[in-house]
N, CA, C and O of each residue as an XYZ file, in Angstrom:
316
protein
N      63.372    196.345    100.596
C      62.405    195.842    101.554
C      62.255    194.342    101.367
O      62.186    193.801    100.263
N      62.210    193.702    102.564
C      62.200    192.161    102.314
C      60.795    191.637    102.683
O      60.209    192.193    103.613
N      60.267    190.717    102.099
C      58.612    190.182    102.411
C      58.337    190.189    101.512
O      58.987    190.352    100.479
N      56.814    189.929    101.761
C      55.347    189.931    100.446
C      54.667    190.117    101.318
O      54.362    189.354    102.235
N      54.313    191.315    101.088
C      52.749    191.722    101.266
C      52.614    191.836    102.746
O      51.499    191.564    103.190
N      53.532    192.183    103.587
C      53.436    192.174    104.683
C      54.087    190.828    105.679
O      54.762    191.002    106.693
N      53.716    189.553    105.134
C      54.434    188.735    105.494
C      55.629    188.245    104.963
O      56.130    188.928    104.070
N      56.263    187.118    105.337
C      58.496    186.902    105.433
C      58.503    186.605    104.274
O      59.388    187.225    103.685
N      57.617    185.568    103.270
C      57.730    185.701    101.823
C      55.692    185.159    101.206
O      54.549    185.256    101.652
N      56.412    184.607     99.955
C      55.065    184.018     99.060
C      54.314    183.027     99.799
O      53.091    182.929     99.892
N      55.173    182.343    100.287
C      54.633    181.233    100.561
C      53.880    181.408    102.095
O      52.846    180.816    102.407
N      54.389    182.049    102.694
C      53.907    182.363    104.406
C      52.763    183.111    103.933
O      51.737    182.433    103.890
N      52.634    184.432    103.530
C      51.317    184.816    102.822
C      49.997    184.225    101.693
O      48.814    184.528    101.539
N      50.915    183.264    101.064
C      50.005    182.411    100.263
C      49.262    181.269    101.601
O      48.107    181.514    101.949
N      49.611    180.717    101.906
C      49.147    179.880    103.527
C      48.139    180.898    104.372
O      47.034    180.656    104.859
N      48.991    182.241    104.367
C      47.857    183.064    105.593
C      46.896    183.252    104.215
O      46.473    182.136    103.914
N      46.504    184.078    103.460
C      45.751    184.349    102.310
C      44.504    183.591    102.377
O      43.406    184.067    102.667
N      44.799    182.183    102.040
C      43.688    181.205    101.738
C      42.831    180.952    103.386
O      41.610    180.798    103.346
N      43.705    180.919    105.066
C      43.397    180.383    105.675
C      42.431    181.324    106.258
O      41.549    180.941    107.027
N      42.637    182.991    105.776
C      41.621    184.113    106.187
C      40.954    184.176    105.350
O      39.978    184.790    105.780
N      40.788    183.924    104.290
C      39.878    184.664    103.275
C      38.747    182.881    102.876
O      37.525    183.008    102.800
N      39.208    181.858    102.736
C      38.341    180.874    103.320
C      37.215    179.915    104.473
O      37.245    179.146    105.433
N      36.558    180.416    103.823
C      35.334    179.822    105.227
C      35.557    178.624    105.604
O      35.208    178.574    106.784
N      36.083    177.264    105.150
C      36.080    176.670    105.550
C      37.220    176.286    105.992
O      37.215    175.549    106.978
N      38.298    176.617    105.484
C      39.821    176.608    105.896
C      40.065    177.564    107.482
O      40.936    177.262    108.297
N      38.973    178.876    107.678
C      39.593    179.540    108.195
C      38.599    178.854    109.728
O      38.982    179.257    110.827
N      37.557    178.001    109.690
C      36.538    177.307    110.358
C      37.938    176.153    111.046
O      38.221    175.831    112.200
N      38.463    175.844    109.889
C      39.861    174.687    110.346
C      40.737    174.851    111.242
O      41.066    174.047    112.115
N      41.269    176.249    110.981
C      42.658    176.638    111.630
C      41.936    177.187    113.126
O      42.553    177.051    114.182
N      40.903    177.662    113.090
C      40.279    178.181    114.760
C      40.606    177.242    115.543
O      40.973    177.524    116.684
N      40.526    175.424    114.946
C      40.168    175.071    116.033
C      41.290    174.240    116.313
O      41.085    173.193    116.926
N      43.046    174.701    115.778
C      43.939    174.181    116.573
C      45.067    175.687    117.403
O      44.822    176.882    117.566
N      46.014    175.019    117.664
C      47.248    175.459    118.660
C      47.832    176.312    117.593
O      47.702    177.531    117.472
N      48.457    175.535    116.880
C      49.517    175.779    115.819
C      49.628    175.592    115.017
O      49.181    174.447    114.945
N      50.085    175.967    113.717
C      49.924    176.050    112.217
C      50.795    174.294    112.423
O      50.279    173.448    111.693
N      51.546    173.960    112.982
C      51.887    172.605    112.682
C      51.149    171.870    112.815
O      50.946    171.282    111.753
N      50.302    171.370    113.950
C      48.662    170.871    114.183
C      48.011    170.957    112.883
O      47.724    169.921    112.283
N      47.706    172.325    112.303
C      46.736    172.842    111.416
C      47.759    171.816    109.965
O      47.472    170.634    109.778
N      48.505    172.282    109.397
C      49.336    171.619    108.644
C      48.737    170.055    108.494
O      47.882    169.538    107.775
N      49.804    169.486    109.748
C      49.448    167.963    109.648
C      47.800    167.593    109.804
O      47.624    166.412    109.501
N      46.889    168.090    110.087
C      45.401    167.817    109.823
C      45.386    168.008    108.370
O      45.683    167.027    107.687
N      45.159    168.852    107.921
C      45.093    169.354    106.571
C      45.889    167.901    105.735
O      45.090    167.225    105.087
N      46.618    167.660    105.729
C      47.708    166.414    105.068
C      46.924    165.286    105.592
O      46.358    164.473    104.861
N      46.904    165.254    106.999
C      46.359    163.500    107.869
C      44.888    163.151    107.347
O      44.506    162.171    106.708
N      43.817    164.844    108.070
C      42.503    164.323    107.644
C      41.892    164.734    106.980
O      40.697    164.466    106.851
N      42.595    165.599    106.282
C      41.392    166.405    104.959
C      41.834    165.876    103.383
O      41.153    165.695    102.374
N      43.008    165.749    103.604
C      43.939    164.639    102.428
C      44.577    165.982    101.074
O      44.608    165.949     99.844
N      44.999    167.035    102.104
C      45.127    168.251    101.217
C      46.521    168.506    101.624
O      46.809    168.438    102.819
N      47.397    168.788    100.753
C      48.480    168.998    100.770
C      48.802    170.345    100.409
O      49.350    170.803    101.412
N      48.778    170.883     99.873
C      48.677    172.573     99.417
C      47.567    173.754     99.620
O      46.455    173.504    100.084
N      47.823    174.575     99.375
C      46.784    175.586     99.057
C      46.019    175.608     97.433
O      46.684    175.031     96.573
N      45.158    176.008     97.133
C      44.768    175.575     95.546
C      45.806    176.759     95.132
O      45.162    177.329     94.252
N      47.188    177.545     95.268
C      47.854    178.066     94.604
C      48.890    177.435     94.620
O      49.875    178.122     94.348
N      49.231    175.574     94.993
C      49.642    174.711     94.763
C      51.097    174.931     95.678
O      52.193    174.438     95.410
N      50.689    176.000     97.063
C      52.036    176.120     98.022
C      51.949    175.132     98.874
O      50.958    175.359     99.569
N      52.471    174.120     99.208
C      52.383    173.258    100.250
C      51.962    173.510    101.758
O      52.490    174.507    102.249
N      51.156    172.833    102.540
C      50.893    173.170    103.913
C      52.027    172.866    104.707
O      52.038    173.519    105.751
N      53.253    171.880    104.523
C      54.526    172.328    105.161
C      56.257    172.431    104.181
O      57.306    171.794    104.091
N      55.593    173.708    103.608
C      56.535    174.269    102.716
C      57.619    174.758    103.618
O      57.222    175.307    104.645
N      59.005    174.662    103.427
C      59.915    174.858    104.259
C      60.102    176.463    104.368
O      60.431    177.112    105.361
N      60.000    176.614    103.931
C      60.107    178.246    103.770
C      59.150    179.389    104.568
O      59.327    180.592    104.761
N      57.925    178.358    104.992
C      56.918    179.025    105.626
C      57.187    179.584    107.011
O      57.462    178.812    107.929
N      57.097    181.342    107.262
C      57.204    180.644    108.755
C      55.851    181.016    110.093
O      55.020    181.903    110.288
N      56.284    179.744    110.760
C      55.520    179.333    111.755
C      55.251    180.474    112.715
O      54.168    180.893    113.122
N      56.232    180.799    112.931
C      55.864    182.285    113.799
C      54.681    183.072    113.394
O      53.703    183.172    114.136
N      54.720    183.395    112.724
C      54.320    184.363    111.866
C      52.337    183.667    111.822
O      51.403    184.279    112.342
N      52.226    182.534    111.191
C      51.205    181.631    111.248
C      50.792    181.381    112.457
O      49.625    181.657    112.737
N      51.704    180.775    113.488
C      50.890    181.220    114.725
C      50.137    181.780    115.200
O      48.988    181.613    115.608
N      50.980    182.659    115.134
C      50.484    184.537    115.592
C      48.773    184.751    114.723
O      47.869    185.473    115.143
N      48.746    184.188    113.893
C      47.554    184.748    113.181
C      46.882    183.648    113.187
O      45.809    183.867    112.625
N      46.964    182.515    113.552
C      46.079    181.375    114.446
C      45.632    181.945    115.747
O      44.457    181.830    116.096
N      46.328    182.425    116.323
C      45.992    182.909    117.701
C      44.899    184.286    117.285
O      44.099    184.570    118.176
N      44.855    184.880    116.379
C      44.205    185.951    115.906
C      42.817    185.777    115.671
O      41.829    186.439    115.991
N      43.023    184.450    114.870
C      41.191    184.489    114.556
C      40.709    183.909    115.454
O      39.486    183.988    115.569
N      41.637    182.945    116.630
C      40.674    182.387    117.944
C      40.601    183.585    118.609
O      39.658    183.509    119.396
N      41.092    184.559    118.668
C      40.735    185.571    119.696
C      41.598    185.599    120.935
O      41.191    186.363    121.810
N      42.341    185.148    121.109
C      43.869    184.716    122.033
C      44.431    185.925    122.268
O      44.880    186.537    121.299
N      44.501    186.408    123.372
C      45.161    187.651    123.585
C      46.352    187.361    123.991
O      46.639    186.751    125.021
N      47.344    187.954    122.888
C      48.840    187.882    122.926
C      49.708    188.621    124.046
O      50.936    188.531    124.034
């Protein structure tokens, strides 16, 4: 079986993990498009580069699909 935990690996689940289970991270990601938006804010205006499990917000490995999809989830976006 390939994944973690449901998502494509560590790092795509370590990113979703913190951005649902944080109030203020998950207050962040509501209020863009796309985990790339969300990403480069996080880096531009919050001055945060990782998750505190030290995975980067644009770790190459992450994928966007996947983050999307669950951006669109907590705005309530019917797919």
């Amino acid at each position: 079986m390939n994944g973690y935990n449901g998502w494509t690996n560590y790092e795509t689940w370590n990113v979703a993990l913190w951005i649902g289970n944080d109030e203020g991270l998950y207050g962040i990601a509501k209020c863009y498009d796309s985990y790339a938006d969300f990403a480069d804010a996080m880096r531009n205006e919050f001055e945060s580069t990782e998750t505190p499990d030290c995975v980067a917000w644009n770790d190459s490995g992450l994928n966007h699909n996947e983050l999307n999809n669950m951006l669109a989830e907590l705005r309530g976006d019917d797919n």
